[in-house]
C-alpha positions as CSV (number, residue, x, y, z in Angstrom):
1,X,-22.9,2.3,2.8
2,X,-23.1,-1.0,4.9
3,X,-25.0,-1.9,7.4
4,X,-22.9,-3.7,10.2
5,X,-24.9,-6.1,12.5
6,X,-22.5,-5.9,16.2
7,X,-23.7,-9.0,18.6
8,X,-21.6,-8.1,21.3
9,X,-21.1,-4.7,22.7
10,X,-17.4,-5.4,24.5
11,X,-14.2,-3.8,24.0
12,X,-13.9,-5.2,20.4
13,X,-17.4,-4.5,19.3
14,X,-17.3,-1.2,20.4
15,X,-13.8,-0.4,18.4
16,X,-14.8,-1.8,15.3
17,X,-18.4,0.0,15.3
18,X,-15.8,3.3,15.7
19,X,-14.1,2.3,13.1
20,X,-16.7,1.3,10.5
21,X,-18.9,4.1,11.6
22,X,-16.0,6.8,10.6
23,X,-15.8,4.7,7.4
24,X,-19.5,5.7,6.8
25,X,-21.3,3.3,7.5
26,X,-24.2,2.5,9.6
27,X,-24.2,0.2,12.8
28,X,-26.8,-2.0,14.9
29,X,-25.3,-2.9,17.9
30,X,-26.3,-5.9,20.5
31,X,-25.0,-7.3,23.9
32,X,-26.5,-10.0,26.3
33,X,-28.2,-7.7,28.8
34,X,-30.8,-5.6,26.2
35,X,-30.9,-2.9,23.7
36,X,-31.8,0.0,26.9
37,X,-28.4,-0.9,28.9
38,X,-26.3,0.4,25.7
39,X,-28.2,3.7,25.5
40,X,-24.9,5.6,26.3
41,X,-22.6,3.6,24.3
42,X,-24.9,4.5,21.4
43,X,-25.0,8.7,22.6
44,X,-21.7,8.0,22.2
45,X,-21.2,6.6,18.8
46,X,-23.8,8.8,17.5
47,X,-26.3,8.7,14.8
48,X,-25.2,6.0,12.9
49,X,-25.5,3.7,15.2
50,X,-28.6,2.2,17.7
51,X,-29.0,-0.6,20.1
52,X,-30.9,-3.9,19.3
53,X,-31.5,-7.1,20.0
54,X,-29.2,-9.9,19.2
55,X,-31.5,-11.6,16.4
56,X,-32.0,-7.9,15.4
57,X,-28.9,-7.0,14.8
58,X,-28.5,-10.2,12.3
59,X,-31.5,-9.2,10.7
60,X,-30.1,-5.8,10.3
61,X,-26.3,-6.1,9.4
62,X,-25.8,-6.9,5.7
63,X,-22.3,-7.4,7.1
64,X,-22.6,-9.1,11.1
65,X,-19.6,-9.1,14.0
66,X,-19.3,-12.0,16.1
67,X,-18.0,-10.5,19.2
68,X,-18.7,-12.2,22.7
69,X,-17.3,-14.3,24.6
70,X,-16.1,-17.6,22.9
71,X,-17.8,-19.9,25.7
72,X,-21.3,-17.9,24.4
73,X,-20.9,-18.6,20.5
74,X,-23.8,-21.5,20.7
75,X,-26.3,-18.6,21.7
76,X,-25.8,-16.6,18.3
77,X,-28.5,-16.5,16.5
78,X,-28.8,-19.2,13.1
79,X,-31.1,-17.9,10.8
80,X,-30.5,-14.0,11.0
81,X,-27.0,-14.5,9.7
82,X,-27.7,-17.2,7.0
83,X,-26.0,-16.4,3.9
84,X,-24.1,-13.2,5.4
85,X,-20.4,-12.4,6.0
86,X,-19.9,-12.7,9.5
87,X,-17.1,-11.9,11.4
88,X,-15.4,-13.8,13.9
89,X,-13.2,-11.9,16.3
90,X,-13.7,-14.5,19.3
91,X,-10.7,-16.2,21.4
92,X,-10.9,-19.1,23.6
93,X,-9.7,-18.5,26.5
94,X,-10.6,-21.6,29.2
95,X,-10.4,-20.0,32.1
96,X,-13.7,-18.5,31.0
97,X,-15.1,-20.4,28.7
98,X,-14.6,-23.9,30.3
99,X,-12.6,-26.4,28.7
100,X,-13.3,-27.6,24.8
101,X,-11.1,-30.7,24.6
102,X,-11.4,-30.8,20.4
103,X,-9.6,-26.9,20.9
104,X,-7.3,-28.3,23.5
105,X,-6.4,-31.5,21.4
106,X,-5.9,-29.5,18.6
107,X,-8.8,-30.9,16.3
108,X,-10.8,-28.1,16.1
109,X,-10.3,-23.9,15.4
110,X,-12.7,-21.0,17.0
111,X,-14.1,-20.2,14.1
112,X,-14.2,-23.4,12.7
113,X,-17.1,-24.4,15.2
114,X,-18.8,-20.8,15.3
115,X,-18.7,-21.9,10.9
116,X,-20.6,-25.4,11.7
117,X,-23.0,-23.4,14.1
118,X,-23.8,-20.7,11.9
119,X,-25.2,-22.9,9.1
120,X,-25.1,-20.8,5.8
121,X,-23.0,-18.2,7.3
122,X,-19.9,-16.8,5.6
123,X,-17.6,-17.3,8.8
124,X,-14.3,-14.9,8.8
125,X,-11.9,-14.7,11.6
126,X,-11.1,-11.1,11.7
127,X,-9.6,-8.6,14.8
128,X,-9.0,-11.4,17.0
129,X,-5.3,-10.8,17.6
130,X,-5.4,-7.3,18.2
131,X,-6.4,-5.3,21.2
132,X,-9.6,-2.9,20.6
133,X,-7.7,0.3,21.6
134,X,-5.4,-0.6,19.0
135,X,-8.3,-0.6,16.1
136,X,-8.3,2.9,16.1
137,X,-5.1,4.2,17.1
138,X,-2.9,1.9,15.1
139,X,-3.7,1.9,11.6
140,X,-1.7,3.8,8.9
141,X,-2.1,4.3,5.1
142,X,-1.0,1.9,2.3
143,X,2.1,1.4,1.7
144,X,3.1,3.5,5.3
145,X,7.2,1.4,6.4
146,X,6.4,-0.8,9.0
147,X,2.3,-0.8,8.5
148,X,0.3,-3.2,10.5
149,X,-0.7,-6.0,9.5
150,X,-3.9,-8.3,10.5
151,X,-4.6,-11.8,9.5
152,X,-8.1,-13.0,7.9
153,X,-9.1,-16.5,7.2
154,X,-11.9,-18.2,5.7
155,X,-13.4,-21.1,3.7
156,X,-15.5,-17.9,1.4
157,X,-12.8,-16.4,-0.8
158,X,-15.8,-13.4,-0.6
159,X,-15.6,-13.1,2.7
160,X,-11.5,-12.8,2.8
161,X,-11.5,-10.3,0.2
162,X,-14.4,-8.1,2.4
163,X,-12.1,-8.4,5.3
164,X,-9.0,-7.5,3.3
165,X,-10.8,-4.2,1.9
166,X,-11.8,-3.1,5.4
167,X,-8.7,-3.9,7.3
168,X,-6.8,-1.3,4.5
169,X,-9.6,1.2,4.8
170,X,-9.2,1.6,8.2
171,X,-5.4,1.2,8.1
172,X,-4.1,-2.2,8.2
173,X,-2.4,-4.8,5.9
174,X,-3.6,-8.2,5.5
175,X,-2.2,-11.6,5.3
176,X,-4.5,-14.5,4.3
177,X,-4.5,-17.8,6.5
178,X,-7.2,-19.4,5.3
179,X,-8.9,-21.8,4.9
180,X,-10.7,-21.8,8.3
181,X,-8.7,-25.0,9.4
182,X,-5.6,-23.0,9.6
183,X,-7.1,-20.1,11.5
184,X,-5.5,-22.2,14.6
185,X,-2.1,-20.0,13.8
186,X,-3.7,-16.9,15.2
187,X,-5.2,-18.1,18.0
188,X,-4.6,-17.0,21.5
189,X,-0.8,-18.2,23.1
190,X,0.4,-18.2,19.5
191,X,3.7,-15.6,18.5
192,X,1.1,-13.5,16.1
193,X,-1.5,-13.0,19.2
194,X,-2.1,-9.3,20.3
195,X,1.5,-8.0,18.9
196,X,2.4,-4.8,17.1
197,X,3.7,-7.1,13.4
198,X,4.3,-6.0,9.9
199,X,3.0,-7.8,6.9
200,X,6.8,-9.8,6.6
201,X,6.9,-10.6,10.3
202,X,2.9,-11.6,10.8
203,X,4.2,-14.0,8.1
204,X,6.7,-15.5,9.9
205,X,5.4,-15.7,12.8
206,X,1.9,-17.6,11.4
207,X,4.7,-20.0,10.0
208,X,6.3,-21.0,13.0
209,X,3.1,-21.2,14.9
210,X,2.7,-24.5,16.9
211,X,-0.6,-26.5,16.8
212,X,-1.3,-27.0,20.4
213,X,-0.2,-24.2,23.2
């Protein structure tokens, strides 16, 4: 059993506590306004899961989920997370977040800077191109025709291979674009963002991604 530390209590931080929680594991679960304003969310998941705060949650999770809104990633807690798998499912998406000209130039990644803030952290872009009512509705088992397929990237091989064992455990295949400075080809605008893609065509289409959207 894991412990999963969620900071961010969205669409996507919901669906994957779902999904980890009917894996068997357990789940601490944060969002911006306060542990009391998730007190239904948590009825809801039941007993493997209750609300926290942020730095809580990172002190909890042995595993933690990056989930809130890309603008926001400075205000994750450092220390909590130090030395721990985290997982990155942020977008940037400017129209909320305000502009980041070393994203829009094409010199930085997502997770790349959510890596150089999180010093120590395990950074792993995971469930950032897929829509959260597609986490649990969409996955299949192994070797299922035409199984889904998710992208991972990392600079900590450990980190790729967690994120490959829990994308197939809850139904997906896995194709690895690491290191961190290549998770651009999965960013939002690109042809693998948010589509229904086999392990062949999420291939393809992280090949023919362009650099700048």
């Amino acid at each position: 059993m894991t412990t999963f530390g969620i900071i961010g209590a969205g669409h996507i931080g919901s669906a994957v506590a779902r999904a980890v929680i009917a894996l068997g594991h357990d789940v601490v679960i944060a969002n911006s306004r306060g542990p009391e304003t998730l007190s239904a969310l948590v009825e809801d998941l039941g007993p493997a899961a209750r609300a926290a705060s942020a730095a809580e949650a990172g002190v909890a999770g042995d595993v933690v989920v990056v989930t809130v809104p890309f603008g926001r990633y400075r205000e994750v807690p450092i220390e909590p997370l130090a030395g721990k798998i985290v997982l990155d499912t942020n977008n940037y998406y400017w129209e909320r977040d305000g502009r980041f000209p070393e994203l829009d130039r094409g010199e930085a990644t997502t997770s790349g800077l959510l890596q150089a803030h999180l010093t120590g952290a395990k950074v792993v872009k995971a469930f950032n191109h897929i829509t959260a009512a597609d986490i649990n509705a969409d996955g299949s088992p192994a070797g299922t025709p035409g199984r889904r397929a998710l992208a991972v990237s990392s600079d900590s091989p450990e980190a790729v291979a967690f994120v490959v064992d829990l994308y197939d455990k809850i139904g997906f295949d896995a194709v690895d674009v690491s290191p961190l400075s290549e998770s651009w080809r999965v960013e939002r605008d690109r042809p693998a963002y948010v589509i229904r893609q086999d392990k062949a065509e999420l291939e393809a289409n992280l090949a023919k991604a362009p650099r700048t959207v």
